[in-house]
N, CA, C and O atoms as a MOPAC input file, in Angstrom:
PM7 MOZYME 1SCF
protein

 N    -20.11400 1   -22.37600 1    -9.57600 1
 C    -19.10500 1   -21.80300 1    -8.68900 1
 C    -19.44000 1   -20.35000 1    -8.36200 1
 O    -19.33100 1   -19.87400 1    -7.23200 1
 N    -19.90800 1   -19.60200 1    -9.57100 1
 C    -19.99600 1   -18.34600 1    -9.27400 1
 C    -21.78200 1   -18.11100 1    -8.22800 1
 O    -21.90400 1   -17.08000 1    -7.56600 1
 N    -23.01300 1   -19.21700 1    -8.24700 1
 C    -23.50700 1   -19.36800 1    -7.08400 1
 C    -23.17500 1   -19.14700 1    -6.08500 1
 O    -23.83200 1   -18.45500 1    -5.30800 1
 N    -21.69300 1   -19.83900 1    -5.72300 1
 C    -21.08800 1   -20.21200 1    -4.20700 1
 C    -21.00100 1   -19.45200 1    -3.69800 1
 O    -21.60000 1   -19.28600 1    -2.63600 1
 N    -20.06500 1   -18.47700 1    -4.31300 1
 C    -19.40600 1   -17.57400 1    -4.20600 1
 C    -20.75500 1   -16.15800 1    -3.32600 1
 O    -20.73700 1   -15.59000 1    -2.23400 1
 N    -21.89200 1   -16.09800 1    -4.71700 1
 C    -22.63000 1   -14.95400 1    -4.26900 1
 C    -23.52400 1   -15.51900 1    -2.17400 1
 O    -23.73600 1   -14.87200 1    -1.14900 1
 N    -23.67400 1   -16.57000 1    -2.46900 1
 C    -23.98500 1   -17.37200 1    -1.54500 1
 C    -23.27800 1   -17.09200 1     0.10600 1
 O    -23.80000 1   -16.80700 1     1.18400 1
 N    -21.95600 1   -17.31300 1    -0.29200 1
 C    -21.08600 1   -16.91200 1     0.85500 1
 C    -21.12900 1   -15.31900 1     1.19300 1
 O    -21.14300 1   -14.72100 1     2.26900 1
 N    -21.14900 1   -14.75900 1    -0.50300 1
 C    -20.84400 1   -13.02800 1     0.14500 1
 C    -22.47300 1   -12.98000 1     1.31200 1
 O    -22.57900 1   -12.32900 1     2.35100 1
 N    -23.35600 1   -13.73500 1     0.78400 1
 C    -25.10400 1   -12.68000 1     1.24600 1
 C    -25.03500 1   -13.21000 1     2.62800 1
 O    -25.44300 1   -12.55300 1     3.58600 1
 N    -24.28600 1   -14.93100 1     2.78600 1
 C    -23.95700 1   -15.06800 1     4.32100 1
 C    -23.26300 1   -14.48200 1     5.41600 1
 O    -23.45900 1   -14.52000 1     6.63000 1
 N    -22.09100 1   -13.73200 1     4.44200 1
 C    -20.71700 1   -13.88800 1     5.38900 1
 C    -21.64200 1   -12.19100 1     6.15700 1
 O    -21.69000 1   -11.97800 1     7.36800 1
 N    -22.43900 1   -10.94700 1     4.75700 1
 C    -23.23300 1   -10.02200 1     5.18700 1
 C    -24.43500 1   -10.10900 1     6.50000 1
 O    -24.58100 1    -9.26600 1     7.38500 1
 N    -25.11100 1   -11.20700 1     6.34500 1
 C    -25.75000 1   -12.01800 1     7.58500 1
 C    -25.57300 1   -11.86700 1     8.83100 1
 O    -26.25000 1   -11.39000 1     9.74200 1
 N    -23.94300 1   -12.63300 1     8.69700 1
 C    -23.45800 1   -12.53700 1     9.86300 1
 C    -23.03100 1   -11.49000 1    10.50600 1
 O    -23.13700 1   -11.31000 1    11.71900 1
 N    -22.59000 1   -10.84700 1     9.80500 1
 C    -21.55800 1    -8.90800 1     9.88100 1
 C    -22.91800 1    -8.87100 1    10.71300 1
 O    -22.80800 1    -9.19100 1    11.89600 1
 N    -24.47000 1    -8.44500 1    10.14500 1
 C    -25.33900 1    -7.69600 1    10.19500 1
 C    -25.90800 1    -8.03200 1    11.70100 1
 O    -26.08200 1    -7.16500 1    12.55700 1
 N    -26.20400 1    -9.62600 1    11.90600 1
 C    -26.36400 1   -10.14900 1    13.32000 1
 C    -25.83600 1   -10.02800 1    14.11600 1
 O    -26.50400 1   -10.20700 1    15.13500 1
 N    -24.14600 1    -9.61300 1    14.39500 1
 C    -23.40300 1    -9.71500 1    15.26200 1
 C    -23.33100 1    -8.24700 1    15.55700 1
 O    -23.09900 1    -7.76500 1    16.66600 1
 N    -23.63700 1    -7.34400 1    14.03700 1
 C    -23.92900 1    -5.61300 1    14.69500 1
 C    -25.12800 1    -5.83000 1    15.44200 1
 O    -25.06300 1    -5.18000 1    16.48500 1
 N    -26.05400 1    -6.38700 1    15.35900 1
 C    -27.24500 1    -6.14000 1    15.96300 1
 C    -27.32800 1    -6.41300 1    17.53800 1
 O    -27.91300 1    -5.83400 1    18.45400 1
 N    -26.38200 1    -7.69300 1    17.46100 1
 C    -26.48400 1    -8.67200 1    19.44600 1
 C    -25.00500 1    -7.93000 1    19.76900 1
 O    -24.39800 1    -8.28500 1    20.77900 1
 N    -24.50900 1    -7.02000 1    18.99700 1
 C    -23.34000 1    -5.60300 1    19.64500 1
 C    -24.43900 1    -4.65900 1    20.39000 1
 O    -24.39800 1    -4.30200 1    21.56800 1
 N    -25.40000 1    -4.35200 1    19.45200 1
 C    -26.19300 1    -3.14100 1    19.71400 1
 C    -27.04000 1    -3.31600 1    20.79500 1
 O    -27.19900 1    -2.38000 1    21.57900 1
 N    -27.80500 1    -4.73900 1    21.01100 1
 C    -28.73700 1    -5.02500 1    22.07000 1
 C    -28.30500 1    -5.05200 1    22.83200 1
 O    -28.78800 1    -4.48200 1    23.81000 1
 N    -26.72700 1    -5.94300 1    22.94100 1
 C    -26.35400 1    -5.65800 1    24.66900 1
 C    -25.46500 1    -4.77400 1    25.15600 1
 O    -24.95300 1    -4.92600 1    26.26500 1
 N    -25.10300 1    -3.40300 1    24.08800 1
 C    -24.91500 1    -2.13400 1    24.81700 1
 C    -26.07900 1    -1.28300 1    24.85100 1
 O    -25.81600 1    -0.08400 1    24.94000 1
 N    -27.36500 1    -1.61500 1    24.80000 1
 C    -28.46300 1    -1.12100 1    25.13000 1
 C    -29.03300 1    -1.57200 1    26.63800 1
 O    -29.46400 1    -0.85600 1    27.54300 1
 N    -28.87700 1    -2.99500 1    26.57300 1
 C    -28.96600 1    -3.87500 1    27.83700 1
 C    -28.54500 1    -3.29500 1    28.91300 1
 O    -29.17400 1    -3.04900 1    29.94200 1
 N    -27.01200 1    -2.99200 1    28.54200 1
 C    -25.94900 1    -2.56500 1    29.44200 1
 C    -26.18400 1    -0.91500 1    29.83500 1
 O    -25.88000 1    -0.44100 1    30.93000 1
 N    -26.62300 1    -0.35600 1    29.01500 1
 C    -27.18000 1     1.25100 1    29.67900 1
 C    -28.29800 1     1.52000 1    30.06100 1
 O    -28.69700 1     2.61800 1    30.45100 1
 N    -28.97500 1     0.37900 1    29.96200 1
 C    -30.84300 1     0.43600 1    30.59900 1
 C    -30.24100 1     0.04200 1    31.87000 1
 O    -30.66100 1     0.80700 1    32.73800 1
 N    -29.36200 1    -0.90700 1    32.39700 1
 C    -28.77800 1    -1.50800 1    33.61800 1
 C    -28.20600 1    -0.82800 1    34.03600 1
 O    -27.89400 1    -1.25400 1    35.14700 1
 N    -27.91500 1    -0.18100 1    33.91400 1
 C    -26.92900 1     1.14300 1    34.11100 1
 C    -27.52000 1     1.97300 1    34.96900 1
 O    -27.34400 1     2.11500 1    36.17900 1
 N    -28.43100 1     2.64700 1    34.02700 1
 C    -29.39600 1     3.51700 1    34.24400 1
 C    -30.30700 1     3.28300 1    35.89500 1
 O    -30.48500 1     4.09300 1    36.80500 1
 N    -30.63600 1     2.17900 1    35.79200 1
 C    -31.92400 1     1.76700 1    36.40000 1
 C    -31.09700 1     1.34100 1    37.73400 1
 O    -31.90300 1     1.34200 1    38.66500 1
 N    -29.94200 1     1.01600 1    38.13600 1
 C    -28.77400 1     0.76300 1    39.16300 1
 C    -28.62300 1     1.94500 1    39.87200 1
 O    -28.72100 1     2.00800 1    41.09700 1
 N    -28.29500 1     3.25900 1    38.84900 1
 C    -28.06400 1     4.50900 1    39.40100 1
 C    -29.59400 1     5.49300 1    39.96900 1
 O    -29.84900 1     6.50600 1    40.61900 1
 N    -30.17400 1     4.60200 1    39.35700 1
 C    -31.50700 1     5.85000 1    40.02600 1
 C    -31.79100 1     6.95400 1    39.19800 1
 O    -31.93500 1     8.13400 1    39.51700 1
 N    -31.86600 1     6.31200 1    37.88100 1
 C    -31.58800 1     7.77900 1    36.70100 1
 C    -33.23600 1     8.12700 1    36.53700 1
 O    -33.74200 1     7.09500 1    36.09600 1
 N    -33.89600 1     8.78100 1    36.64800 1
 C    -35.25600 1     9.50000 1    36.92800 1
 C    -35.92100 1     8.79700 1    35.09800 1
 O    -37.08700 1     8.79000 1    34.70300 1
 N    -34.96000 1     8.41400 1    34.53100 1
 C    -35.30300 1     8.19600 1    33.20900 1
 C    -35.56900 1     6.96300 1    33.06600 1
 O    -36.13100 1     6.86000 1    31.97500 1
 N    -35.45900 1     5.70200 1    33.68400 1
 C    -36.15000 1     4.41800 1    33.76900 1
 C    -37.13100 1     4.46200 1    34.78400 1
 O    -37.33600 1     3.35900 1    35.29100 1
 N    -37.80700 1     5.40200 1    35.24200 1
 C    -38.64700 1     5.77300 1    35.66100 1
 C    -38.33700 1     5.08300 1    37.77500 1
 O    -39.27000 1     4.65100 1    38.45200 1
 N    -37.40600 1     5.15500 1    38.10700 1
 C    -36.87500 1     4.87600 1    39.35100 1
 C    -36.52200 1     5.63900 1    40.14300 1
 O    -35.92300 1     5.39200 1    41.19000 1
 N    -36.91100 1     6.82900 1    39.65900 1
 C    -37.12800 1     8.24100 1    40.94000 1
 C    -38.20200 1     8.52300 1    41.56400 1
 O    -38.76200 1     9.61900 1    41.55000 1
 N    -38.63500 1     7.30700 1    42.28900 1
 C    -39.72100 1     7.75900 1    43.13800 1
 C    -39.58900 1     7.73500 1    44.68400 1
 O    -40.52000 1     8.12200 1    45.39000 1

């Protein structure tokens, strides 16, 4: 039982950790798109 238990905590951490990560990629997504929409000289679209 006490397996289960550690089992669930290292999953339930997994998940926390994946769902920060596909948070983080697509507000990265979302400001490269951003960026590159507005003509920001920094995605290299000021030419």
């Amino acid at each position: 039982m006490k397996a289960f238990r550690v089992l669930s905590v290292i999953f339930m951490l997994l998940t926390l950790a994946l769902g920060s990560l596909a948070t983080s990629a697509c507000t990265s997504t979302a400001d490269n798109s951003a960026s590159s929409t507005s003509g920001g000289s920094s995605s290299g679209g000021g030419y």
